[in-house]
C-alpha positions in Angstrom: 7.7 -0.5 -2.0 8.6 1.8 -4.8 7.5 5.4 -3.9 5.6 8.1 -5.9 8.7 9.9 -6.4 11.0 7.1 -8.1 8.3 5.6 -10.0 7.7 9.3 -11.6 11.8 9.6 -12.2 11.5 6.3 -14.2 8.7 7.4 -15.9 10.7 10.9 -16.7 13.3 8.2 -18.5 13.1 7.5 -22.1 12.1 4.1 -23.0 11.7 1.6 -24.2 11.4 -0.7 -21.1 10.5 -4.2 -20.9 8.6 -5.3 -18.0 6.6 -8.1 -16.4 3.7 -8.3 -14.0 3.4 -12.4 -13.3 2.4 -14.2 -10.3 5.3 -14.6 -7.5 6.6 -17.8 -6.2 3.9 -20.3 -4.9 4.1 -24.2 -3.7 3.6 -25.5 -6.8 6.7 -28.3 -7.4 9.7 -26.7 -8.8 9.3 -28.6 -12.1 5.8 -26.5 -12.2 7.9 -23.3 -10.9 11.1 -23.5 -13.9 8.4 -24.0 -16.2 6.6 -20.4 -15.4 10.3 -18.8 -15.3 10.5 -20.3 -18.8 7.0 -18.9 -19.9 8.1 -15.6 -18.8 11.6 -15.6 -20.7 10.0 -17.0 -24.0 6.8 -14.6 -24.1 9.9 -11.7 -23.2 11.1 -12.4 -26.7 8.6 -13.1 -28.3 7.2 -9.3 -27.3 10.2 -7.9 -28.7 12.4 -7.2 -25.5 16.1 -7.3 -25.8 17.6 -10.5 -24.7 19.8 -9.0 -22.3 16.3 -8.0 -20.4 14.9 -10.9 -21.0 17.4 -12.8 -19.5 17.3 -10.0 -16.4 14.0 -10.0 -15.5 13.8 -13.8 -16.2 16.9 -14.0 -13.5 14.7 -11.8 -10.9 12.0 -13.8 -11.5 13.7 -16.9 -10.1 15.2 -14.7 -6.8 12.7 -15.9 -3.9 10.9 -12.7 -2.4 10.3 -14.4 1.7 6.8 -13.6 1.1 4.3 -16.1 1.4 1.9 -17.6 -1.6 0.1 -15.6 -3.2 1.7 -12.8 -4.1 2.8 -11.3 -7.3 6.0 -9.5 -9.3 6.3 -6.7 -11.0 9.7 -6.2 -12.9 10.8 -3.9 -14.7 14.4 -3.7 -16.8 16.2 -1.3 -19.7 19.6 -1.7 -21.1 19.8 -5.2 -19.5 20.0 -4.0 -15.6 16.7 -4.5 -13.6 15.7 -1.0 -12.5 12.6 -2.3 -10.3 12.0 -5.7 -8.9 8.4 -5.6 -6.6 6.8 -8.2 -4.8 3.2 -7.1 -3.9 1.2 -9.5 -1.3 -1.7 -11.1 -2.5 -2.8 -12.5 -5.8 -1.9 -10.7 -9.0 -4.8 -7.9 -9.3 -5.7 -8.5 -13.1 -4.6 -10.5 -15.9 -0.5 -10.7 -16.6 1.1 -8.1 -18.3 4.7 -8.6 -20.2 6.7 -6.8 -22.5 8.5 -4.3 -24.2 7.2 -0.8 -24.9 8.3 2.9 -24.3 6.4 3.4 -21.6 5.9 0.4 -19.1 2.5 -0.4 -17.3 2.3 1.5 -13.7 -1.2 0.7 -12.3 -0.3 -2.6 -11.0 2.5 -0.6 -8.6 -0.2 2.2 -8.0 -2.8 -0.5 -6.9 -0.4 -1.9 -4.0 -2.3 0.6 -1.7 -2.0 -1.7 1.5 1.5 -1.6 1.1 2.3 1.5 1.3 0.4 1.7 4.3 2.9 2.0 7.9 1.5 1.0 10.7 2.3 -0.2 14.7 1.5 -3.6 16.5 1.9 -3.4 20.2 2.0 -6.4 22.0 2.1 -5.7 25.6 2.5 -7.9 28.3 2.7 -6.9 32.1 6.6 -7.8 32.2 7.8 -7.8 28.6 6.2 -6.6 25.2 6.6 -6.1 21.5 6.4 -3.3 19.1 6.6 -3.8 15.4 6.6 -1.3 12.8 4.6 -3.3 10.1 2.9 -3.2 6.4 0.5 -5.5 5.1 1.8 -8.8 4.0 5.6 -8.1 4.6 8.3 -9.1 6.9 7.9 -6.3 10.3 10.4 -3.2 9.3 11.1 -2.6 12.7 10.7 -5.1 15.7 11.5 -3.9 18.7 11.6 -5.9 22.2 10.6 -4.0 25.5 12.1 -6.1 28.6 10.4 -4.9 31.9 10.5 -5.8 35.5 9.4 -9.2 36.0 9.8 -9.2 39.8 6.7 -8.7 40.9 4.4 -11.7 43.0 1.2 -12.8 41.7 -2.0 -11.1 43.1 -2.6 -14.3 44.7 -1.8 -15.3 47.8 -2.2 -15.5 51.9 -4.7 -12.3 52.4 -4.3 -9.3 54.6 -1.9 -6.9 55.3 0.9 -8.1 52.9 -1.6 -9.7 50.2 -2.8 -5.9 49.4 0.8 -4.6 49.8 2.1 -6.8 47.4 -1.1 -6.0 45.0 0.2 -2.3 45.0 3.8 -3.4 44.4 2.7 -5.4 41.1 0.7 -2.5 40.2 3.2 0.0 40.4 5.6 -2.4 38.6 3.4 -3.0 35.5 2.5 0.6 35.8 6.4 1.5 35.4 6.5 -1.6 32.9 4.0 0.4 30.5 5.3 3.8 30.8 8.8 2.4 29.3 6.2 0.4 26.7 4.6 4.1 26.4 8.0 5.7 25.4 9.5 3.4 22.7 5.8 3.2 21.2 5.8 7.7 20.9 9.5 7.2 19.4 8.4 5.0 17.0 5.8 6.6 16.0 7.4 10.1 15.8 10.0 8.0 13.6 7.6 6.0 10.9 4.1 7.9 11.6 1.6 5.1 11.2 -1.8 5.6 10.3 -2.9 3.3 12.9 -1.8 1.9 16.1 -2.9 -1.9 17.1 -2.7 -2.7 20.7 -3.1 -6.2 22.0 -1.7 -8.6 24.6 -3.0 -8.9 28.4 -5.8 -6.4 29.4 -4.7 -5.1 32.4 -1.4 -4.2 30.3 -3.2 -2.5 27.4 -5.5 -0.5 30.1 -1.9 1.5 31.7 -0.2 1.7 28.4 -3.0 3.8 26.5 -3.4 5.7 29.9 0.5 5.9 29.4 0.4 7.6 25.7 0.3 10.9 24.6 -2.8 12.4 22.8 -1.5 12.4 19.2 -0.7 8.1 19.3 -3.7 7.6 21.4 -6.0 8.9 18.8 -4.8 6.7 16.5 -4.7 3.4 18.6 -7.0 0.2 18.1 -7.4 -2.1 20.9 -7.7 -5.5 20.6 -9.3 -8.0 23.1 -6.6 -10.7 22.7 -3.8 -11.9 24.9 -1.4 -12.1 21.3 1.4 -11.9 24.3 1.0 -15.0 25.4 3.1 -18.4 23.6 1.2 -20.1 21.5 -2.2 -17.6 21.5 -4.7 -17.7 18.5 -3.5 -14.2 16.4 -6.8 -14.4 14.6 -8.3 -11.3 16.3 -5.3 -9.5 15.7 -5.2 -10.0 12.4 -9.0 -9.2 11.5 -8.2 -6.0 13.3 -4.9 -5.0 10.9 -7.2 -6.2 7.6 -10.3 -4.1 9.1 -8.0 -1.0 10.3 -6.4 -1.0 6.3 -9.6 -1.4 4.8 -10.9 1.1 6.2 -7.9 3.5 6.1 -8.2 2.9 1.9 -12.3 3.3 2.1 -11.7 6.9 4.2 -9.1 7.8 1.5 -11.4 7.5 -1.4 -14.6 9.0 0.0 -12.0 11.8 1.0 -11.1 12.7 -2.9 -14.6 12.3 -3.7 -15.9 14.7 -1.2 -13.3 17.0 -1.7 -13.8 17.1 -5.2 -17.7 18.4 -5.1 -17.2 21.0 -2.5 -17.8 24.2 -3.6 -20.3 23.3 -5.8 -17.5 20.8 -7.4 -16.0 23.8 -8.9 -12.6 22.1 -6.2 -13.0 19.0 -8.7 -12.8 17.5 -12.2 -15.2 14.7 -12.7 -15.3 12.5 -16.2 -13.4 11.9 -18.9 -12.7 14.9 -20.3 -12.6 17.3 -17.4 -9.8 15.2 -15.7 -8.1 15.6 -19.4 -8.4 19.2 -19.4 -7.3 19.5 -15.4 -4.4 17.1 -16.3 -3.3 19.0 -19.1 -3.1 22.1 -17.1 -1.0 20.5 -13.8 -4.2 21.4 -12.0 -4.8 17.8 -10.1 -3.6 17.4 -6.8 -5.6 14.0 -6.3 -6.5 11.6 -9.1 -9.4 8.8 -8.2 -9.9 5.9 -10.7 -11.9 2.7 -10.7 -9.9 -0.3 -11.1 -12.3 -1.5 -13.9 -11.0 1.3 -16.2 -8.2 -1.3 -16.7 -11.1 -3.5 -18.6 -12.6 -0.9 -20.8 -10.5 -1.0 -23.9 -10.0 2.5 -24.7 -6.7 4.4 -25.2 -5.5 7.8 -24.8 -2.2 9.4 -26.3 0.9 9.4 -23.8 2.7 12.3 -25.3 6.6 13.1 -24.6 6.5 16.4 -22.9 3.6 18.9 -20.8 0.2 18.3 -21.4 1.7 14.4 -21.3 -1.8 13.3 -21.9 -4.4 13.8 -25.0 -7.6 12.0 -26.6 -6.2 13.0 -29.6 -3.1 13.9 -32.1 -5.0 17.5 -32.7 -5.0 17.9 -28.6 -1.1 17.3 -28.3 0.2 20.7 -29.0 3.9 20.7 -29.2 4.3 17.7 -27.7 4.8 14.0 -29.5 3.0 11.6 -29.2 4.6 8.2 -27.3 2.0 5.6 -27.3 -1.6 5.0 -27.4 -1.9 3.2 -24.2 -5.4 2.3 -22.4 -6.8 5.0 -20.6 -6.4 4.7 -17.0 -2.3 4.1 -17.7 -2.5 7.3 -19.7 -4.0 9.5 -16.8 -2.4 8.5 -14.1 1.0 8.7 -16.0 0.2 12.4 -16.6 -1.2 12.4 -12.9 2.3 11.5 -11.5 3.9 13.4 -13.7 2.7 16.7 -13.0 3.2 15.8 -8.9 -0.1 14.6 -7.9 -1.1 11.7 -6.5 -3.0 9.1 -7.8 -5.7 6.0 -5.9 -6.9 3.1 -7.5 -10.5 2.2 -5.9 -11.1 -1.8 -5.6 -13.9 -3.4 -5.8 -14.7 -4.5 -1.9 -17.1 -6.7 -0.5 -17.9 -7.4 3.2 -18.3 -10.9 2.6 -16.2 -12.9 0.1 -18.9 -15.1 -1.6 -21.0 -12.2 -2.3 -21.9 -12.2 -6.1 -19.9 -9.6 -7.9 -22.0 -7.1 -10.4 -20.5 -5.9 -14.0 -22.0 -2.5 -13.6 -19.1 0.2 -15.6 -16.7 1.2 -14.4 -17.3 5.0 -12.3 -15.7 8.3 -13.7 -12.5 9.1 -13.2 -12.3 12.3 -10.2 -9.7 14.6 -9.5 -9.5 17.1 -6.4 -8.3 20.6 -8.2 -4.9 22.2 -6.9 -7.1 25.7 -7.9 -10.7 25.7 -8.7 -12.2 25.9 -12.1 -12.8 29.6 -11.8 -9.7 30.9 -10.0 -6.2 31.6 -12.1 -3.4 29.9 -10.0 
């Protein structure tokens, strides 16, 4: 996944780019499958992109990703050489955008939040276990195999003496087993930090490996009542627990700008249209919230060349020329990143899929304030 800071060096580029934000490979038949790579090339033209991008990003578009169905692209390409080429998991989050301006569409990179979300799956076994170092909807960045001691007897058997001695021998070996488990798990955390920490596999395992971790991973473990381990287990608890644990990782983060943003009397935060504007215009945000459904409003703010970057309009660009008119949201989070802040796009979520969605307006825009509004920096 692209990161903050290369999206904001290809945004520092001159344009113009041509891009194209499509729906990724699916199991459609590949008649079904050329024909969309043909869509993509023609409408490329026809939007005025140079054929050398065209042909590019119509190339990329025919590269398989490994993800699964859905998912969507985002591609973007100047002077003929791709510069990014993104899969994102998951249908395409509004309609298809493609190409050729001076300053290419970001928001559909921006609302890939779940991707850019690390985070740990331990399955643990009382012999051997696996960590993987994970993000939603991709292939495991890291998988790492823990092979422990496997020597130890059943706590079954003949009673007595050497029944209870063997019990203590198998507990002190799956003890040992979950303190190696304990290790790699700290390293890898120390290595990726993860927001979260899933931990599944046989309960007797999962009991000595959080007693096994230090306080920093333990806080941010998740335990999971399912024997994942074990071939051919149902994985459907474990992965209810990632989609709940990311969900509500990207709830946490939102309610986070907007209570920071009206401490103080909300004199630590911009909220609306124009305050956001004048905060922008001054590199004051350090946070910028928007509401995906600014996308669908249909108004358009100047995207100028130089600092303020953003203005409603030509009389508030100073000495700075003006780009594009571009909608709205694109506009403000352009300026957001930048100036160095960051920017969230809020989703619409429901708790249950076939609940009826409303068409209530989109919220205001709200920034957290690097310095408040009556403090000099």
């Amino acid at each position: 996944m692209i990161g903050r800071e290369e999206l904001t060096a290809l945004l520092e580029r001159p344009g113009p780019w041509t891009y194209a934000y499509v729906d990724g490979q699916g199991a459609e038949p590949q008649v079904v499958e050329e024909s969309r790579r043909e869509s993509v090339r023609r409408r490329l033209s026809e939007s005025g992109a140079p054929e050398a991008d065209a042909e590019a990003l119509a190339a990329a578009v025919e590269t398989g990703t490994g993800l699964p169905a859905p998912s969507s692209r985002y591609l973007l390409a100047a002077d003929g050489e791709v510069a990014v080429n993104e899969t994102v998991p998951g249908p395409r989050r509004g309609p298809e955008l493609i190409g050729h301006a001076p300053i290419p569409p970001v928001l559909p990179l921006l609302r890939d939040r779940e991707g850019g979300i690390r985070y740990l799956v331990v399955e643990a076994g009382r012999g051997d276990a696996v960590v993987t170092v994970e993000r939603a909807g991709r292939k495991p960045d890291v998988t790492t195999r823990v092979e422990g001691r496997t020597d130890a007897l059943p706590k079954v058997g003949a009673g007595g003496r050497s029944h209870s001695q063997y019990q203590r021998t198998s507990e002190e070996i799956w003890k040992h087993n979950q303190e190696d488990l304990a290790a790699v798990v700290e390293r890898l955390a120390r290595r990726h930090s993860p927001r979260f920490v899933i931990v599944a596999g046989d309960v007797r395992a999962r009991q000595l490996l959080l007693d096994q971790l230090g306080d920093a991973v333990r806080e941010l473990a998740i335990e999971v009542d399912a024997h994942t381990h074990a071939a051919g287990a149902d994985r459907t608890a474990l992965e209810d627990a990632v989609a709940a644990a990311l969900d509500e990782h990207l709830r946490s983060a939102e309610d986070e700008i907007a209570d920071d943003a009206a401490t103080d009397s909300g004199r630590s935060g911009a909220r609306g249209l124009h305050e956001v504007i004048e905060a922008l215009r001054q590199a004051r945000v350090d946070r910028l919230l928007l509401d995906a459904r600014m996308l669908g409003s249909g108004r358009t703010l100047d995207a100028l060349d130089d600092s303020p970057w953003v203005a409603a309009d030509a009389e508030g660009s100073l000495n700075a020329g003006i780009v594009a008119r571009i909608p709205e949201a694109e506009a403000l989070a352009r300026a957001a990143l930048l100036t160095g802040a960051d920017v969230v796009v809020a989703e619409d979520r429901y708790d249950d899929e076939s609940e009826a969605r409303d068409d209530h307006p989109a919220e205001d825009p709200v920034a957290v304030l690097r310095w408040g509004k009556e403090s000099a920096p």
